[in-house]
LOKOL-220914 format. One record per residue (C-alpha): x, y negated, z. Coordinates in steps of 0.5 Angstrom, whole numbers, padded with zeros to 4 digits, always signed. Layout:
BEGIN
XYZ;...
! end
This chain:
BEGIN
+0000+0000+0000;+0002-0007-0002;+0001-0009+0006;+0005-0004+0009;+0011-0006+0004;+0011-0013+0006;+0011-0010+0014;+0016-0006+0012;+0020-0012+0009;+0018-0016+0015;+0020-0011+0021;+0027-0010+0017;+0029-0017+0015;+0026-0022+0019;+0028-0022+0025;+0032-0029+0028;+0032-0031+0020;+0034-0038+0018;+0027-0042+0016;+0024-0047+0012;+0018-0051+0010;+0016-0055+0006;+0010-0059+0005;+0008-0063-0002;+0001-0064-0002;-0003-0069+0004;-0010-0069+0001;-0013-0066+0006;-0012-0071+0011;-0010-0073+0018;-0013-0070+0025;-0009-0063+0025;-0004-0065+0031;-0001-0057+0031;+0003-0054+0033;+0002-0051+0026;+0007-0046+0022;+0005-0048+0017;+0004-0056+0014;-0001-0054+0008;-0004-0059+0005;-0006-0063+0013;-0003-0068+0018;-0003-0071+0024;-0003-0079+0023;-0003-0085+0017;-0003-0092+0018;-0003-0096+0012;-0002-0090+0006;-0006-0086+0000;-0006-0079+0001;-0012-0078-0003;-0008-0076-0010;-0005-0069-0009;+0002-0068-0008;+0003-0075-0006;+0003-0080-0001;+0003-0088-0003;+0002-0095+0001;-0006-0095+0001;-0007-0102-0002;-0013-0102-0006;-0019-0098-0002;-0025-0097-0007;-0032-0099-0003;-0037-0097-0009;-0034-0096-0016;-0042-0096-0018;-0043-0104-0015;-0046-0106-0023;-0043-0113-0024;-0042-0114-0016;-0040-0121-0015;-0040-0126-0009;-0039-0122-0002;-0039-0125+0005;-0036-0120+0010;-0038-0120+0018;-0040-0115+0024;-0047-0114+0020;-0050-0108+0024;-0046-0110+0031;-0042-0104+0033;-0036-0108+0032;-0033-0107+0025;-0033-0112+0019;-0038-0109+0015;-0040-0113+0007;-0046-0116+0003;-0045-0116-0004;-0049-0119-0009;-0050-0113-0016;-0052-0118-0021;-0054-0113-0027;-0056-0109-0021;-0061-0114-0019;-0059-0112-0012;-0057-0115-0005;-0054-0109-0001;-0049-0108+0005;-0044-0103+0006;-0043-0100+0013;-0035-0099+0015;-0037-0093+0018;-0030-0092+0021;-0027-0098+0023;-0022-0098+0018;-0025-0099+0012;-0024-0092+0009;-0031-0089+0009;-0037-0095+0007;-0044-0092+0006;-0049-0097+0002;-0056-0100+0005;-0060-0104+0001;-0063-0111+0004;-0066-0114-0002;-0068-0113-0010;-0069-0119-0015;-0065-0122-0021;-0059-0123-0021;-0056-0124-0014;-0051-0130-0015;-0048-0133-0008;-0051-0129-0002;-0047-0131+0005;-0048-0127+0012;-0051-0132+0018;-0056-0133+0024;-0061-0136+0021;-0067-0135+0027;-0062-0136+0032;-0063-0129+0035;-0056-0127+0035;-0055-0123+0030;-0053-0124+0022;-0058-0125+0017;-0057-0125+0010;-0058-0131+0005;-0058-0131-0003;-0059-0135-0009;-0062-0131-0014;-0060-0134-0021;-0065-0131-0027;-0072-0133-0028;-0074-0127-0025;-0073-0130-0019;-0071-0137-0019;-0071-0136-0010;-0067-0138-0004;-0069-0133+0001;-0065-0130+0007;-0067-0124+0010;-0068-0123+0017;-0064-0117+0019;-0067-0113+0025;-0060-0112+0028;-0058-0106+0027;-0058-0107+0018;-0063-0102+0018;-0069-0107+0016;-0070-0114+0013;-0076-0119+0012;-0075-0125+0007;-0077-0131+0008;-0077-0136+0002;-0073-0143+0003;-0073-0145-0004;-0079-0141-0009;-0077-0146-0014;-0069-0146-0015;-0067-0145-0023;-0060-0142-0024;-0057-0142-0017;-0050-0143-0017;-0049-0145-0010;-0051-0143-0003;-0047-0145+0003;-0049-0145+0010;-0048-0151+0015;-0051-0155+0021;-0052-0161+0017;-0056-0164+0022;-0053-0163+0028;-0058-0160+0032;-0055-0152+0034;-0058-0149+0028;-0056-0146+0021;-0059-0150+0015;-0057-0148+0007;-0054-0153+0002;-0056-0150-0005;-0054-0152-0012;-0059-0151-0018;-0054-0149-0024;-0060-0149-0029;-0064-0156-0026;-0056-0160-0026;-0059-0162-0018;-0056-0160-0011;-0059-0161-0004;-0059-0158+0003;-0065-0155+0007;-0067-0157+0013;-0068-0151+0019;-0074-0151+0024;-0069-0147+0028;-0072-0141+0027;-0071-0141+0020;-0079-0141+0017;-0080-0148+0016;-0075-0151+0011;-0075-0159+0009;-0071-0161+0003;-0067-0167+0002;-0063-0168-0004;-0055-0170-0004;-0055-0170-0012;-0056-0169-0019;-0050-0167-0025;-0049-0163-0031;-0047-0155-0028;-0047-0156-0021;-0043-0151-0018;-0042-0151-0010;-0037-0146-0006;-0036-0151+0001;-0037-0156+0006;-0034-0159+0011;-0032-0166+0015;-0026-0168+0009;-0026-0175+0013;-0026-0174+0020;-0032-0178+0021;-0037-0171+0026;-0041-0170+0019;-0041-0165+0013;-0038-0167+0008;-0039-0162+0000;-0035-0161-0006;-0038-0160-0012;-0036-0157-0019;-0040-0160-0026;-0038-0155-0030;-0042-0158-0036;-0039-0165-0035;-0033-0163-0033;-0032-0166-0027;-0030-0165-0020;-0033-0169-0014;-0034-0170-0006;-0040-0172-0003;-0039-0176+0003;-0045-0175+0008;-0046-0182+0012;-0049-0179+0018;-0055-0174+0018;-0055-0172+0012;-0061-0176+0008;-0055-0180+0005;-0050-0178+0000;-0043-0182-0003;-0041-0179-0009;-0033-0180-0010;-0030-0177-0016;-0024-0173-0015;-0022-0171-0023;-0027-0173-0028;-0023-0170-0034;-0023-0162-0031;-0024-0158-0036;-0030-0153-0034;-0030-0154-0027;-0032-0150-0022;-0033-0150-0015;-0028-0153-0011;-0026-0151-0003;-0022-0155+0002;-0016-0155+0006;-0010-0159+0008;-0005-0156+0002;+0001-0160+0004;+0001-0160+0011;-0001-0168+0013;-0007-0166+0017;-0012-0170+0012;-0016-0165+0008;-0014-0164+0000;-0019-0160-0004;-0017-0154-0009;-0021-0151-0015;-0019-0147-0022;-0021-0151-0028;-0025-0145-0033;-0024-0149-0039;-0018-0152-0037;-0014-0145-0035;-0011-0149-0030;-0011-0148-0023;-0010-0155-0018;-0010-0158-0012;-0012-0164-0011;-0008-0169-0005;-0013-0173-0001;-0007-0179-0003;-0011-0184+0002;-0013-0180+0007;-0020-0183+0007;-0022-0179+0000;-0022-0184-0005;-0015-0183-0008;-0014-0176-0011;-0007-0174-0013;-0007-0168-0017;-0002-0162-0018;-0003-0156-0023;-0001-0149-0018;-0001-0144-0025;-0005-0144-0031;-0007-0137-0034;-0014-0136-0038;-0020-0137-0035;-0020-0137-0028;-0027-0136-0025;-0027-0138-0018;-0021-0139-0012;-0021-0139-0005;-0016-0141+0001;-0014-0138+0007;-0007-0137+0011;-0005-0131+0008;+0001-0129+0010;+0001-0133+0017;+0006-0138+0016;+0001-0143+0018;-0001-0146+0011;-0006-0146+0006;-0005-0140+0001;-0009-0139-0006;-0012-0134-0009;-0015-0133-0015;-0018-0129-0020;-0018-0129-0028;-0025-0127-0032;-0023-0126-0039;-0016-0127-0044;-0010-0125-0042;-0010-0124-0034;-0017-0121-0031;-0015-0119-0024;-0013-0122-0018;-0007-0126-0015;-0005-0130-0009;+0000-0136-0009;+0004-0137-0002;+0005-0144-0001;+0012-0147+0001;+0008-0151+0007;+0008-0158+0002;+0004-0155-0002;+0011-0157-0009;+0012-0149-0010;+0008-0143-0010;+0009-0137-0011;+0005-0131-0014;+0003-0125-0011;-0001-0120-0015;-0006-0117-0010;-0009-0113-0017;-0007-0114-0024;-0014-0112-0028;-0014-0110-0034;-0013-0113-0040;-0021-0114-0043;-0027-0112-0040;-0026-0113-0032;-0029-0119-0031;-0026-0120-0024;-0031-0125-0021;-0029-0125-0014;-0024-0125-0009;-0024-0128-0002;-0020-0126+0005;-0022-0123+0011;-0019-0118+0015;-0023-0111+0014;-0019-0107+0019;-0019-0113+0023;-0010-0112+0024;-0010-0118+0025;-0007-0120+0018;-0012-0122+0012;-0014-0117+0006;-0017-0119+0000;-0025-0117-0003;-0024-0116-0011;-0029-0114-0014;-0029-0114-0022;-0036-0114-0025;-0035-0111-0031;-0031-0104-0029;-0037-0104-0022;-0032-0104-0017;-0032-0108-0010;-0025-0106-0007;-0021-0110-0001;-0012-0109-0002;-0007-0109+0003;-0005-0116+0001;+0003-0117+0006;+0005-0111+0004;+0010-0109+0008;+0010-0101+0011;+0005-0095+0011;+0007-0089+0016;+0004-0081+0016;+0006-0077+0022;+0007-0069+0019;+0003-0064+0025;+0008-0060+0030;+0012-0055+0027;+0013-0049+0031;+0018-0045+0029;+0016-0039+0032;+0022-0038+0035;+0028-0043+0039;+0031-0046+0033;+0037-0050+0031;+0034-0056+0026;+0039-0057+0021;+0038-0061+0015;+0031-0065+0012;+0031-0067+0005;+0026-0071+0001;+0023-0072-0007;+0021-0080-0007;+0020-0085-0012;+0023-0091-0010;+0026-0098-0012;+0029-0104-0012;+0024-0107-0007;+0022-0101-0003;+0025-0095-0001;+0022-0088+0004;+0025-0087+0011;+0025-0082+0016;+0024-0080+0024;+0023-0074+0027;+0024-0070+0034;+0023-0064+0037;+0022-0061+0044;+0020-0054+0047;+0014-0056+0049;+0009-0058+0044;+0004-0062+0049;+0010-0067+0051;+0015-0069+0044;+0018-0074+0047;+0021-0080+0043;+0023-0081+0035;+0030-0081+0033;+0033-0088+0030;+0031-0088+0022;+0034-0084+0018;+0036-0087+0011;+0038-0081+0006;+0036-0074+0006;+0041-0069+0009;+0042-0066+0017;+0038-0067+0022;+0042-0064+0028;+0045-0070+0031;+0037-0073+0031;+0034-0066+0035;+0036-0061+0041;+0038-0054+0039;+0033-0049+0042;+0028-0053+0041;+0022-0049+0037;+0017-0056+0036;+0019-0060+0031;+0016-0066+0027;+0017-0072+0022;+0014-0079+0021;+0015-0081+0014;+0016-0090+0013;+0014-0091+0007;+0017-0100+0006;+0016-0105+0001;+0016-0113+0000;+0012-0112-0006;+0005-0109-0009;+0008-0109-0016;+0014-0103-0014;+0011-0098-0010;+0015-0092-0006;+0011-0085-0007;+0013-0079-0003;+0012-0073-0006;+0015-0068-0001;+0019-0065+0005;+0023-0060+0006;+0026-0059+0014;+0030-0052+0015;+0032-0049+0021;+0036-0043+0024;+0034-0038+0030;+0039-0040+0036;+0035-0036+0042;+0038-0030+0045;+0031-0030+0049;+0029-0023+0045;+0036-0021+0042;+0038-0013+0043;+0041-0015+0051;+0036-0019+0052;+0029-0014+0051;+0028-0008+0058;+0021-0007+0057;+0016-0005+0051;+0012-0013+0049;+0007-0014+0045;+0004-0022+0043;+0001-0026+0039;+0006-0032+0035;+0001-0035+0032;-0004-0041+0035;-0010-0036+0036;-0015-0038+0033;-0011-0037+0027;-0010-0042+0021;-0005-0039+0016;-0002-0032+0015;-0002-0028+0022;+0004-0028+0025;+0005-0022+0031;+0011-0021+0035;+0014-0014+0039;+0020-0011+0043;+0022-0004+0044;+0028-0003+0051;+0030+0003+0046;+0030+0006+0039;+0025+0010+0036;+0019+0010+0033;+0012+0005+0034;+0006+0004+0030;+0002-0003+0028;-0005-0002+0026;-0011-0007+0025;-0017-0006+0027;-0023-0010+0025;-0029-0012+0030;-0033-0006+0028;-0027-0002+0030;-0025+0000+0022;-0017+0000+0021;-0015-0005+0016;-0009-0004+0016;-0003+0001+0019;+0004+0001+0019;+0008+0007+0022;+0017+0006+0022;+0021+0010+0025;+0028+0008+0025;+0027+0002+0029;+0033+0000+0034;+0033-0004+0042;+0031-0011+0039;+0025-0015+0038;+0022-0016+0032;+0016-0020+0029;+0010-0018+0024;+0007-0022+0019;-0001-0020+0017;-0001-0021+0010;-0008-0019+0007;-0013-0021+0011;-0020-0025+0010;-0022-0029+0015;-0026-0026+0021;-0024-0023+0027;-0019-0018+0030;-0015-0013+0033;-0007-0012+0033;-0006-0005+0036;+0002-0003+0038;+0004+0005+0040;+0011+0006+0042;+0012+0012+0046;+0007+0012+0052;+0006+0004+0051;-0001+0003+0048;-0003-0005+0046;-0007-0009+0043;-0008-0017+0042;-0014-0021+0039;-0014-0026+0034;-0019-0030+0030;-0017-0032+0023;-0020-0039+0020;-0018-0041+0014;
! end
């Protein structure tokens, strides 16, 4: 019999071996802390790593939400169903569809899709507590004729139920919404832009968010708002907008409560304006104003030269084809104003980010995700913390490929920590060797520890740089071992891959060597229950004959080996060939008489 040939092999061969092991694929993911005897496909830990390919691990930088989003668009990102987490709202403009994505674990890895509202062409949603109630509502303009509405949805508390209630029936192509307390009385009102009318406005709250008055800030040609904030440090809000048609970029100085407006043109030659956002882009505390020019291919920002809004300096960030919209936020935590960017269509359709020097004179992009060169549409980009680690992420979504996705933007390292390893036997860890692509940017380095006691691995080694010996980084007898993998880089355009690791090993114990054995042993090496191929350890005080047999539960034999020409010693027995259930290994030598039981999962 096959099986009785491997035994035999085994009995005769294996016995204090050298050994290794190798692992190349992690797809099966983390959660198996071992002690294993073989890595397979799992692992214990990652932070910051894709295993989701198999036969390599990569820095997890782009994390798909749904890549079904039908022509997602604008997305707004807070805690929606209050456990904690930084869950979305998106708008699916061809889907017709208002949705929110639950981040079902906290990182950002898993998401479930629950639907809030449909309608026609969901244009700008944002997330706010609009009835005072302590959780977040969610808010919409609808663009198409189907629809023509802004209406925010009353959110039950826990994102399992939603109520409209209208403010606005009548708003035709909205392309603006922006939540604020314009009036200073403690509730949340609603700046709304009709694109299609050429008019802006804000909506009065009643404070809890079913009456709604209307007062008019403005009218131009292709109105597009995206933020508002106090620009001249006089307590009220003040709005930017974009007039795509009439090419022009504007600031609407509020005069107090909001039911008089100031307009001061910031650009009147801005090709294709879209909407504009505020911050300080040059350090002087006095609020500037960016915004890309569609038409133009440029992106700008604007210098608040007088301090007071009435005199604009402009300077160019890039220029590229057909930036769709931008956004501000101080991404790498230098304490600036950074930009990012998305392009809808030539020859750039992705997402990037420009690192300002402080002084708002050099910027330096930074590609979060480089599209396609047609079709993508990418149409949104924002940053938020996802995995709330204290750094900012960045939501991409590319409306023609249905994608909503959210990028690790500060590149800097991703960890897995392999499962123990237990060598079955006191081992001397000898070399570890790896296969990784890596480049002038990045590279892969390694840790490792072992111990005796599987429970208590002690501390990991100093980094290890190249492949090669492990012995001065481990303890010799030591039958644990494991391996943390340091995946670095300093750009998301070079990336290292691991793709395998190999750790080897010799047997050093003398525990079962032949002076050592005065009695008759039968045990189980392998962790019960059984995950790999079974592994059964015996001695003898003296040469002679034994006999191994395995019995299934219904006590039929499935296997048994007799040898008769085994010296003193101790000696271990792999079970090929087994399905998964339950069993009996049973051990005869001379009077001795043993049996051990084992569960095999797999």
């Amino acid at each position: 019999m096959r099986v009785q040939a491997i035994l035999l092999a085994v009995l005769a061969g294996l016995c204090f071996a050298d050994g290794t092991e190798v692992q190349t694929d992690w797809a099966s993911g983390p959660g198996t802390p071992g002690p294993v005897t073989t890595f397979g496909s799992a692992f214990d830990f990652s932070s910051g790593v894709d295993f989701s390919t198999a036969g390599e691990v990569t820095l997890g930088l782009r994390h798909m939400v749904d890549d079904f989003a039908d022509a997602a668009r604008w997305t707004d990102c807070d805690d929606i169903d209050g456990d904690g987490d930084m869950d979305l709202l998106v708008g699916l403009y061809s889907a017709d569809s208002l949705l929110w994505y639950e981040n079902l674990d906290g990182e950002g890895f898993s998401w479930e899709t629950h639907g809030v509202a449909a309608g026609d062409g969901p244009s700008r949603v944002v997330l706010s507590d609009m009835d005072g109630d302590a959780d977040l509502d969610a808010v919409c303009g609808w663009y198409n004729s189907g629809s023509d509405l802004v209406a925010w949805y009353e959110n039950d508390g826990t994102g399992g139920g939603w109520v409209q209630h209208d403010i606005e029936p009548s708003c035709d192509g909205c392309r603006g919404v922006v939540v604020r307390d314009m009036d200073d009385d403690n509730d949340n009102d609603v700046i709304v832009a009709s694109y299609s009318d050429d008019y802006f406005c804000w909506y009065q709250n009643d404070g809890t968010g079913i009456t709604w008055t209307k007062y008019d800030i403005g009218t131009g040609n292709g109105p597009r708002i995206d933020d508002a904030m106090d620009l001249d440090y006089d307590g009220d809000i003040d709005i930017v907008v974009g007039l795509y048609s009439a090419d022009s970029l504007c600031w609407y100085e509020n005069e107090g409560i909001g039911n008089s407006w100031i307009r001061h043109t910031v650009s009147g030659s801005f090709n294709g304006s879209r909407g504009g956002r505020f911050n300080d882009f040059n350090g002087d505390m006095f609020i500037d104003i960016m915004a890309p020019c569609g038409s133009g291919d440029s992106l700008c920002w604007f210098e608040n030269s007088d301090l007071i809004g009435t005199s604009w300096t402009r300077h160019t960030i890039d220029t590229f084809d057909f930036p769709w919209m931008a956004s501000t936020a101080d991404i790498d935590n230098d304490g600036d104003s950074d930009v990012m960017v998305c392009g809808y269509s030539g020859t750039f359709t992705g997402a990037l980010w420009y690192e300002n020097n402080g002084s708002g004179t050099v910027w330096d992009q930074h590609v979060i995700y480089s599209g396609a060169t047609s079709g993508a549409l990418t149409m949104f980009v924002e940053a938020f913390d996802i995995n709330q680690d204290g750094v900012m992420d960045a939501v991409v979504n590319q409306s023609g490929y249905d994608e909503v996705a959210w990028h690790d933007i500060i590149v800097g390292s991703g960890v897995v920590e392999s499962s123990i390893l237990d060598a079955q036997e006191d081992a001397g860890w000898t070399t570890l060797d790896w296969s990784a692509t890596v480049g002038g940017n990045n590279s892969v380095e390694f840790q490792v520890r072992s111990s005796e006691d599987s429970g208590n691995m002690g501390s990991w080694s100093s980094a290890i740089t190249a492949p090669g010996s492990v012995t001065p980084y481990t303890t010799s007898g030591d039958n644990y071992f494991q391996y943390r993998a340091l995946l670095l880089t300093d750009s998301v355009s070079s990336l290292p891959v691991l793709e395998d690791v190999t750790i080897s090993w010799t047997f050093v114990s003398t525990e079962h060597s032949e002076g050592a054995v005065d009695q008759y042993e039968l045990h189980l090496v392998s962790p019960n229950p059984v995950t790999a191929v079974p592994v059964v350890g015996f001695s003898i005080p003296e040469s002679g004959t034994v006999e191994i047999s395995v019995f299934d539960v219904s006590g039929r034999m499935v296997n048994r080996h007799t040898d008769g020409n085994l010296e003193k010693g101790y000696y271990q027995v792999t079970l090929d060939g087994l399905a998964p259930g339950a069993y009996f290994v049973r051990m005869k030598a001379g009077d001795f008489d043993a049996a051990e039981r084992f569960v095999l999962i797999r």
